[in-house]
Every structure is written in structure tokens, then in C-alpha cells.
N, CA, C and O atoms as a Tinker XYZ file with bonds, in Angstrom:
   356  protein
     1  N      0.845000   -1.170000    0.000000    73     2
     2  CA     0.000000    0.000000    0.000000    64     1     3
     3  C      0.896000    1.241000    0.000000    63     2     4     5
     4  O      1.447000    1.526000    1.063000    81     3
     5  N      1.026000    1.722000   -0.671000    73     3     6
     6  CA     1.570000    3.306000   -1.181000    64     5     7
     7  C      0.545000    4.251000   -0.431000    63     6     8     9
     8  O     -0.634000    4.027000   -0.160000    81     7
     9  N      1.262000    5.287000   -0.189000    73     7    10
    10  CA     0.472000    6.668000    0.295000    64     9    11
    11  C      1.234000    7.809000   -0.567000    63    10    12    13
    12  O      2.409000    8.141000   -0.413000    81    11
    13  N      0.186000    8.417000   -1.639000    73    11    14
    14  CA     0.517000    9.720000   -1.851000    64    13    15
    15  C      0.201000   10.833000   -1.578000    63    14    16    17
    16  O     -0.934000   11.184000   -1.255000    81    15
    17  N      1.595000   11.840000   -1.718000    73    15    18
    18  CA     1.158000   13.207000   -1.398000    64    17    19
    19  C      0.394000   13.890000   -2.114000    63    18    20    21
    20  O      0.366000   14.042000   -3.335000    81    19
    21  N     -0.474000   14.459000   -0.989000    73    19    22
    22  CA    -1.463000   15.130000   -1.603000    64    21    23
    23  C     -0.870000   16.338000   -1.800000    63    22    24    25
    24  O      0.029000   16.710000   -1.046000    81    23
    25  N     -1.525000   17.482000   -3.372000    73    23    26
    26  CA    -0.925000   18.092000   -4.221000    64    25    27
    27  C     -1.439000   19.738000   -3.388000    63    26    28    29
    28  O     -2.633000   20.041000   -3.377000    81    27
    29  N     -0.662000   20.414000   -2.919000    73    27    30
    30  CA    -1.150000   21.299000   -2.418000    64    29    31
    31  C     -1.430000   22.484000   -3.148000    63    30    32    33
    32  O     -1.614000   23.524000   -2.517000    81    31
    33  N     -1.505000   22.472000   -4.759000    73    31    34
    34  CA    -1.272000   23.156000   -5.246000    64    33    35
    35  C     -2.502000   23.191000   -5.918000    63    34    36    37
    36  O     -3.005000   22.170000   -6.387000    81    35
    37  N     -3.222000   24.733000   -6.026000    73    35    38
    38  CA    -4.645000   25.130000   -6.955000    64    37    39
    39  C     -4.372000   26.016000   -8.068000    63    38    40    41
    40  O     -3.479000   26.421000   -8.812000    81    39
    41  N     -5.425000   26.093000   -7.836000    73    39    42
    42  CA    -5.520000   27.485000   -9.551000    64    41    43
    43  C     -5.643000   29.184000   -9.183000    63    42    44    45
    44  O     -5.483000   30.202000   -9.856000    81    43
    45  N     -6.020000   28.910000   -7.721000    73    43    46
    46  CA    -5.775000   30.611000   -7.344000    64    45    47
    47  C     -4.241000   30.606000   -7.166000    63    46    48    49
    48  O     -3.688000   31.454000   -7.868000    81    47
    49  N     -3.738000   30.151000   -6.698000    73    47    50
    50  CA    -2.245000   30.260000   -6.562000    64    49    51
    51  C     -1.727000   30.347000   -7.845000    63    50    52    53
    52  O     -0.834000   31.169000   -8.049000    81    51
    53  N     -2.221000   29.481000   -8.952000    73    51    54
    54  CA    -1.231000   29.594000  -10.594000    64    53    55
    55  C     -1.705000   30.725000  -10.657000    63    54    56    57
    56  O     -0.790000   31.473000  -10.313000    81    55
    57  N     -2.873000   31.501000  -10.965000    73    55    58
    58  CA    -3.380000   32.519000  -10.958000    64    57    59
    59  C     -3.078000   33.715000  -10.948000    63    58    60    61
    60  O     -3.119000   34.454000  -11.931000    81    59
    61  N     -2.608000   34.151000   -9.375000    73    59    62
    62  CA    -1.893000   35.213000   -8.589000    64    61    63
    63  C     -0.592000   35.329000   -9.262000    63    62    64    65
    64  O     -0.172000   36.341000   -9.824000    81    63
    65  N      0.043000   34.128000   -9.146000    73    63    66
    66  CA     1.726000   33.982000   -9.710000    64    65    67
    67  C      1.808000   34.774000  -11.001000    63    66    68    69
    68  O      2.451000   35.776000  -11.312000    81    67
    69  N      0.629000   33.715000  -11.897000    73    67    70
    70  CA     0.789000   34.520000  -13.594000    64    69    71
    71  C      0.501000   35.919000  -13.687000    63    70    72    73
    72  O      1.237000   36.644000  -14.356000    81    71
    73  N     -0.784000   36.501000  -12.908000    73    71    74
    74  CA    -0.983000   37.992000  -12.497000    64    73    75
    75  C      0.419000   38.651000  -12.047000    63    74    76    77
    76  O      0.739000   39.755000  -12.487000    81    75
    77  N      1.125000   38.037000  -11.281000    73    75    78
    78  CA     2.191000   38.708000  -10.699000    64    77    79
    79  C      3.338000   39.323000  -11.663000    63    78    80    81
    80  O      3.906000   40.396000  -11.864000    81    79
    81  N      3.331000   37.899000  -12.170000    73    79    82
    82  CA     4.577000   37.813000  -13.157000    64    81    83
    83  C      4.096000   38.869000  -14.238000    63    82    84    85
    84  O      4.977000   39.610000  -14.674000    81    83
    85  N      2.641000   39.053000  -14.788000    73    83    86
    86  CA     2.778000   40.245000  -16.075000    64    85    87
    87  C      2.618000   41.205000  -15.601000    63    86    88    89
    88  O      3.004000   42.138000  -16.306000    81    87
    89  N      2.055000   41.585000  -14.334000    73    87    90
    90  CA     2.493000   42.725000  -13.590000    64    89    91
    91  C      4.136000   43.388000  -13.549000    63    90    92    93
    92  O      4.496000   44.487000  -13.970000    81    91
    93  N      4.905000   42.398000  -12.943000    73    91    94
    94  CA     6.243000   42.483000  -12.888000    64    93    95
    95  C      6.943000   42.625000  -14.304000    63    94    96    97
    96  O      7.877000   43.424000  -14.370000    81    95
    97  N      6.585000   41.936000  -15.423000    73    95    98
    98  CA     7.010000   41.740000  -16.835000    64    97    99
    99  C      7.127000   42.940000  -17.100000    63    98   100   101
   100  O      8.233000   43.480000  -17.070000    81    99
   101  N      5.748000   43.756000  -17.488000    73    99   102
   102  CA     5.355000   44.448000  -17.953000    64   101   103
   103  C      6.119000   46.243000  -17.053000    63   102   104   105
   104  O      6.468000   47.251000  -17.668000    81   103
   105  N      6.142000   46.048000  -15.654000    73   103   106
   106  CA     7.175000   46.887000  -15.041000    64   105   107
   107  C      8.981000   47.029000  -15.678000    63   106   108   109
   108  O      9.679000   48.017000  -15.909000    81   107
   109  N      9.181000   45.899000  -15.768000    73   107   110
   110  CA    10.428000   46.047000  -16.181000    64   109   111
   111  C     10.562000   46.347000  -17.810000    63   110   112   113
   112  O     11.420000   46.907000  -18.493000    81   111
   113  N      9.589000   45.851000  -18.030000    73   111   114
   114  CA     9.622000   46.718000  -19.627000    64   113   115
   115  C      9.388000   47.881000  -19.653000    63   114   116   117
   116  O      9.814000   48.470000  -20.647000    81   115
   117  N      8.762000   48.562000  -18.790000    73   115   118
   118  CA     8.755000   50.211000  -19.299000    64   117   119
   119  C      9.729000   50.694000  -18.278000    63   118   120   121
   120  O      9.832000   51.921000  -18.269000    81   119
   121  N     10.557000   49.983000  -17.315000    73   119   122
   122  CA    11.874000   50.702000  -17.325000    64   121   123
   123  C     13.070000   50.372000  -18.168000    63   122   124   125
   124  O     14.102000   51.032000  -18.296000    81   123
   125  N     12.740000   49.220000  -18.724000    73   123   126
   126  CA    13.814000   49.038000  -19.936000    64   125   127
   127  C     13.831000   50.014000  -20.716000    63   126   128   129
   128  O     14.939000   50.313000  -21.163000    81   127
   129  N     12.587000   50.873000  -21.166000    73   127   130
   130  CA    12.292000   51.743000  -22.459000    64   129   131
   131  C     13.225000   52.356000  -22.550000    63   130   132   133
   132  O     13.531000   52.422000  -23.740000    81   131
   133  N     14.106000   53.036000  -21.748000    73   131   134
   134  CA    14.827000   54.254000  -22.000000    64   133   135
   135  C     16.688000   53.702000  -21.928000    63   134   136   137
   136  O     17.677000   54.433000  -21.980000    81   135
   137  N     16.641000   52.430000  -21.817000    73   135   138
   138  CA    18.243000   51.817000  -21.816000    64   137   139
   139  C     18.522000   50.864000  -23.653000    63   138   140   141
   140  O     17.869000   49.990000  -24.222000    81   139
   141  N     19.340000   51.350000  -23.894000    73   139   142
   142  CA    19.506000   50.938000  -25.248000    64   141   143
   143  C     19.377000   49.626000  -25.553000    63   142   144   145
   144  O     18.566000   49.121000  -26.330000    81   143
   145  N     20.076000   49.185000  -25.014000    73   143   146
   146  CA    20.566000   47.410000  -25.258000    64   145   147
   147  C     19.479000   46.816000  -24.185000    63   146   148   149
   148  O     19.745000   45.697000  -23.747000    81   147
   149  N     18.479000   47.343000  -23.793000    73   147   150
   150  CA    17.074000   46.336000  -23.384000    64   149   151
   151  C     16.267000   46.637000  -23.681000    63   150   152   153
   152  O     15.372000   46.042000  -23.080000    81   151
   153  N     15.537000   48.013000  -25.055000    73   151   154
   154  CA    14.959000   48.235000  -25.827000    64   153   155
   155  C     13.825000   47.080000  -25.969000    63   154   156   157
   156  O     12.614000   47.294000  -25.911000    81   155
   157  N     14.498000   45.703000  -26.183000    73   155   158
   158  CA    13.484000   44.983000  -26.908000    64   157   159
   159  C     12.815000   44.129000  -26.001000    63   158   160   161
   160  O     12.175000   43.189000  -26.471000    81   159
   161  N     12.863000   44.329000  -24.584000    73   159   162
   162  CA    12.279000   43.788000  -23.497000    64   161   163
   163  C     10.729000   44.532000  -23.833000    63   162   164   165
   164  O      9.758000   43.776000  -23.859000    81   163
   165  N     10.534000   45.867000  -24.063000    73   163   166
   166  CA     8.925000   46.197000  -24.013000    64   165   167
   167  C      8.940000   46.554000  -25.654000    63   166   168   169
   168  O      8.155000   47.411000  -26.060000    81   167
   169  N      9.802000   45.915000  -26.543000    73   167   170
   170  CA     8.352000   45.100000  -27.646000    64   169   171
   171  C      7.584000   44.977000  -27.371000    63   170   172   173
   172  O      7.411000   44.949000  -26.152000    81   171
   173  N      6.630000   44.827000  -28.137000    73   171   174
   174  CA     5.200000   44.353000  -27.612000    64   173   175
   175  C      3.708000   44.650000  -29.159000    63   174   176   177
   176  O      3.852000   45.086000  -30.301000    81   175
   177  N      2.768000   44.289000  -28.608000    73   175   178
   178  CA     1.747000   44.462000  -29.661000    64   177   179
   179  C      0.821000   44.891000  -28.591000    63   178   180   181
   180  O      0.788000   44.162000  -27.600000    81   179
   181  N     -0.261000   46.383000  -28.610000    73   179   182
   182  CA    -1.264000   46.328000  -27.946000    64   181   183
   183  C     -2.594000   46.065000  -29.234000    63   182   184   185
   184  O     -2.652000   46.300000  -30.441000    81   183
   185  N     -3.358000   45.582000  -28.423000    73   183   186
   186  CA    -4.845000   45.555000  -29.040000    64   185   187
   187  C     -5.932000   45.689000  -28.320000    63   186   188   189
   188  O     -5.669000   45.708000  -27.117000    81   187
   189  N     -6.987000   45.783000  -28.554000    73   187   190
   190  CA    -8.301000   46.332000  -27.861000    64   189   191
   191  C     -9.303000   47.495000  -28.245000    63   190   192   193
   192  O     -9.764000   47.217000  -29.352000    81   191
   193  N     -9.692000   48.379000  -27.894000    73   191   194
   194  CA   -10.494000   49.561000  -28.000000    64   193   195
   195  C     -9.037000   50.583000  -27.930000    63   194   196   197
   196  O     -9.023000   51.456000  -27.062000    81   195
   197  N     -7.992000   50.462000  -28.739000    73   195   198
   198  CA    -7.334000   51.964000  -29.102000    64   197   199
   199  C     -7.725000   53.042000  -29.308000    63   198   200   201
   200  O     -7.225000   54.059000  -28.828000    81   199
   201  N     -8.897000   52.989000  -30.222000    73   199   202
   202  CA    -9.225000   55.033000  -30.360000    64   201   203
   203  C    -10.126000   55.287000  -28.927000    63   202   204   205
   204  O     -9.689000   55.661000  -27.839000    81   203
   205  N    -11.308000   55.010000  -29.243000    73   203   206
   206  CA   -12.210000   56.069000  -28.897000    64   205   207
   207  C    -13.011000   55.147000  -27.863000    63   206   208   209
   208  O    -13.810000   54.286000  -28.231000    81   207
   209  N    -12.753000   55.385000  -26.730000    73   207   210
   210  CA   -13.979000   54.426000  -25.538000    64   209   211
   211  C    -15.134000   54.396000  -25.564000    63   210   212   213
   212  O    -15.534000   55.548000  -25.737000    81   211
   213  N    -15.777000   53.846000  -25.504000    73   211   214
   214  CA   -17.702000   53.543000  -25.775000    64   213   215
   215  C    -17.811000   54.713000  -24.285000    63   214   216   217
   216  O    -16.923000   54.849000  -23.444000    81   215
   217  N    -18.995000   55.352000  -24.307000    73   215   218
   218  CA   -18.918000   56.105000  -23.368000    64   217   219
   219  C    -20.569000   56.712000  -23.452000    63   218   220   221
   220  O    -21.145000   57.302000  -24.367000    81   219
   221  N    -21.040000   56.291000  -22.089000    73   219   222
   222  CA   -22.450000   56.514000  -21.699000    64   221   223
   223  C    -22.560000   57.838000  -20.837000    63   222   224   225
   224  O    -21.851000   58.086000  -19.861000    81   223
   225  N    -23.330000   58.465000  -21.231000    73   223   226
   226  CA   -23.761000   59.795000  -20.632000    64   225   227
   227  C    -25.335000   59.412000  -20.198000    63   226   228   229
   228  O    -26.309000   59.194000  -20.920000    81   227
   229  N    -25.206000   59.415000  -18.756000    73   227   230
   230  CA   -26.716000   59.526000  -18.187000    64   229   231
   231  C    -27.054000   61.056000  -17.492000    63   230   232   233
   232  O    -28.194000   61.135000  -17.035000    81   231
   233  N    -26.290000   62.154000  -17.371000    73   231   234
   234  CA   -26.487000   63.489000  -17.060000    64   233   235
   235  C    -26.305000   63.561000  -15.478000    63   234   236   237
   236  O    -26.173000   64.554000  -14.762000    81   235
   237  N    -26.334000   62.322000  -15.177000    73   235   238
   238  CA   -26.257000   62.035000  -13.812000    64   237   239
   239  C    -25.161000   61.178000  -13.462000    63   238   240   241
   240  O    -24.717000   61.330000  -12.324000    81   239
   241  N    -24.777000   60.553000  -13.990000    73   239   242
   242  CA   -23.431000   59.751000  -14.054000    64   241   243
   243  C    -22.930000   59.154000  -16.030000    63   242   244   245
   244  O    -23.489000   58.739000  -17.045000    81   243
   245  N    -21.439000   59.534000  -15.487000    73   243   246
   246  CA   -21.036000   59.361000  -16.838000    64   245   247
   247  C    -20.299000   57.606000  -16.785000    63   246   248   249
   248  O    -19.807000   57.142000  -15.756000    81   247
   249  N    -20.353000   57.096000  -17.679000    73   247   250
   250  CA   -19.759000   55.564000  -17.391000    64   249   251
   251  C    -18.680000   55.729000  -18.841000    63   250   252   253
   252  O    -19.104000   56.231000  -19.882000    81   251
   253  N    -17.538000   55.321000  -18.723000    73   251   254
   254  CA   -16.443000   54.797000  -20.206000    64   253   255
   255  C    -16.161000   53.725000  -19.716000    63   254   256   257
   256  O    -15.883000   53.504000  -18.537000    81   255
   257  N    -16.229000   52.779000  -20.833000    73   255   258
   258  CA   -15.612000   51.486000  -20.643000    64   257   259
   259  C    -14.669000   51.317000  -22.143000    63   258   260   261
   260  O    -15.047000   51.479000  -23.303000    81   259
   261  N    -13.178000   50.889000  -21.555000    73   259   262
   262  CA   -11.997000   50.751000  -22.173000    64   261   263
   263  C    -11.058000   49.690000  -21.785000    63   262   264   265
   264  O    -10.489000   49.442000  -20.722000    81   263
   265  N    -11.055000   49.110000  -22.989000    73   263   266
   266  CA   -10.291000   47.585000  -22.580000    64   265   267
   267  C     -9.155000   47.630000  -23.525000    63   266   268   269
   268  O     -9.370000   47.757000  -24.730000    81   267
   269  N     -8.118000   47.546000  -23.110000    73   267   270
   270  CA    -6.681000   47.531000  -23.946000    64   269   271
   271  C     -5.813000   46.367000  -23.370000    63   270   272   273
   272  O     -6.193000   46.110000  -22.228000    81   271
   273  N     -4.753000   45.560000  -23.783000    73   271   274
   274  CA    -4.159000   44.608000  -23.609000    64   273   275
   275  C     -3.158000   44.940000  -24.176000    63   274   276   277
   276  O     -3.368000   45.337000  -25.322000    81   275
   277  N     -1.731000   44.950000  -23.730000    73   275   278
   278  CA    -0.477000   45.214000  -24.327000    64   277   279
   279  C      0.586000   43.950000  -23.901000    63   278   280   281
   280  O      1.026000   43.878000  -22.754000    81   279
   281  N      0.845000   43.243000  -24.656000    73   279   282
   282  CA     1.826000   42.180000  -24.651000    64   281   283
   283  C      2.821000   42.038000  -24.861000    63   282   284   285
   284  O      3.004000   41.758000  -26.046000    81   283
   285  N      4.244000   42.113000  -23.898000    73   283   286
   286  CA     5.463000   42.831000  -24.484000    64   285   287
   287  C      6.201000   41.173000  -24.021000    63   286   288   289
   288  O      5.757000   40.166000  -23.470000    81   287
   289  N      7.204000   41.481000  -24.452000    73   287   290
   290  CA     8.513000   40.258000  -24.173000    64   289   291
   291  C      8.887000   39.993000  -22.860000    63   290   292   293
   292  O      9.407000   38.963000  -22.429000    81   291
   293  N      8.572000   41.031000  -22.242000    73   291   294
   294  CA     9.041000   41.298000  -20.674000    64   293   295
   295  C      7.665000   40.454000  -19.924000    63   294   296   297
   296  O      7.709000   39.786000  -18.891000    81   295
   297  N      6.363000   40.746000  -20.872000    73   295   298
   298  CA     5.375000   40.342000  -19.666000    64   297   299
   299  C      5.149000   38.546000  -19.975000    63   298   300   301
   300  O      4.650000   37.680000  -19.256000    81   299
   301  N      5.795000   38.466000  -21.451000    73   299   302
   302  CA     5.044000   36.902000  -21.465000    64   301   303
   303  C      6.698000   35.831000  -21.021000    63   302   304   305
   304  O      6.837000   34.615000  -21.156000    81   303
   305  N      7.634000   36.770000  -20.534000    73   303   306
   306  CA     9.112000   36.187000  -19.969000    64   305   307
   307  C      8.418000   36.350000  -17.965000    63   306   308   309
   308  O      8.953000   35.485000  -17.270000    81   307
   309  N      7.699000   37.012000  -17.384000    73   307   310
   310  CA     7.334000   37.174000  -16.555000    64   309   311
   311  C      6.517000   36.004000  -16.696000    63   310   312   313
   312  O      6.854000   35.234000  -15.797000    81   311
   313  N      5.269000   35.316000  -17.649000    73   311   314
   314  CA     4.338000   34.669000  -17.195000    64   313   315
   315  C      5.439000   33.481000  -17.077000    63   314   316   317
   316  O      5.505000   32.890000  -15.999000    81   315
   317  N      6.236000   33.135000  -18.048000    73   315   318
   318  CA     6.872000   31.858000  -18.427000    64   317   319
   319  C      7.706000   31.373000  -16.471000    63   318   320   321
   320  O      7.602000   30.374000  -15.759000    81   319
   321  N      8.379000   32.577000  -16.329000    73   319   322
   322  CA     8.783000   32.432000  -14.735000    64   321   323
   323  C      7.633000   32.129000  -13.992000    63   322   324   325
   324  O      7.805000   31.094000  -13.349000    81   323
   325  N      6.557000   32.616000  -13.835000    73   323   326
   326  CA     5.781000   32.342000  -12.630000    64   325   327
   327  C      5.514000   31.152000  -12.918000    63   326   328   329
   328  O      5.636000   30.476000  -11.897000    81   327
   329  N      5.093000   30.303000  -14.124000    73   327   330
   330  CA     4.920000   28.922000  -14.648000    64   329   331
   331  C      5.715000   28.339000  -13.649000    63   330   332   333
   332  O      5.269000   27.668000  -12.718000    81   331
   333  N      6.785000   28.576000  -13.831000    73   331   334
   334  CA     8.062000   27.462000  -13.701000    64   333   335
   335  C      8.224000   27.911000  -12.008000    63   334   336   337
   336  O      8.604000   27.052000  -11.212000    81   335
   337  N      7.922000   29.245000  -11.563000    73   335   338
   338  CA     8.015000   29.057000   -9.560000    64   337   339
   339  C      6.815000   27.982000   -9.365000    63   338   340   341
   340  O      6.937000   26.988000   -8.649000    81   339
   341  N      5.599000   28.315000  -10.117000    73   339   342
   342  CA     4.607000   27.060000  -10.129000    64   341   343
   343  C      4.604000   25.665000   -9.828000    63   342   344   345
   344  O      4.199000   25.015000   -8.863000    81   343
   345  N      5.283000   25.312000  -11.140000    73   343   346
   346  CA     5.281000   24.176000  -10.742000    64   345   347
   347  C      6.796000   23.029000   -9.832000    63   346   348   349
   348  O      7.126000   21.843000   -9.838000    81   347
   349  N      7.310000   24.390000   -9.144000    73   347   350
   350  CA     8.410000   24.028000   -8.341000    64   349   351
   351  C      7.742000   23.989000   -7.031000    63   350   352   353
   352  O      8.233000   23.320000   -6.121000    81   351
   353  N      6.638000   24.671000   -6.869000    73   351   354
   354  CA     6.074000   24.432000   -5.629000    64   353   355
   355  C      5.614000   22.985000   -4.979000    63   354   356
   356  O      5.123000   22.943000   -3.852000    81   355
């Protein structure tokens, strides 16, 4: 009879980590911006609602809703790390 360990590991935790990591990614890419030779850390492609935000006027409250996503080298080298603290846990 074998006993295994049970896996202490969920999906809010991968979660947080991957949040963390393009949080963090995405930080070090826009301080890379201004150093020559790490320039290509915030590469990147944004997409989403670029121009103009959908935007509700009730005279009484104004609502904009704007969704943009920017994906640079720095943030998907951030997700790839939190992966890998992941599954070291």
C-alpha cells in the first residue's frame, strides 16, 4: 500500500503567480524603455479599443468602458517564470 502526497497546489495560486509575473514583466519593460541594449524587453503588440472608448452619458453619471491589452517580451518572460516558480512548488 503506497500513500501519496497530496498536491497542495490550486488554480488561485497559478493565478496570482501569472498575475504577478505580467504585472512584474510588464514593469520592467517600461523601465527598460529608455536603456539601449534592453529596448526589446517592451516590444510588444497592444490591441483592444485603441481610439475612442464607448462612453455613456446619463447626465447624472457618466460611465467609459476601455479595454486595452499590451503584450510585451518582458510580460510573457514574466508569465513563463511564474509557470516554472509554479510548478516548483
Amino acid at each position: 500500500m503506497t500513500y501519496q502526497k497530496k498536491s497542495s497546489k490550486n488554480g488561485w495560486t497559478l493565478f496570482l503567480l501569472v498575475l504577478t509575473g505580467i504585472v512584474l514583466g510588464g514593469f520592467i519593460g517600461s523601465l527598460a524603455q529608455g536603456v539601449p541594449y534592453l529596448k526589446w524587453l517592451d516590444f510588444g503588440y497592444k490591441f483592444g479599443m485603441v481610439g475612442n472608448p464607448l462612453e455613456i452619458d446619463l447626465k447624472v453619471i457618466e460611465v467609459t468602458f476601455k479595454i486595452l491589452i499590451r503584450i510585451t517580451v518582458s510580460s510573457i518572460l514574466g508569465v513563463a517564470l511564474s509557470i516554472f516558480v509554479y510548478r516548483k512548488l
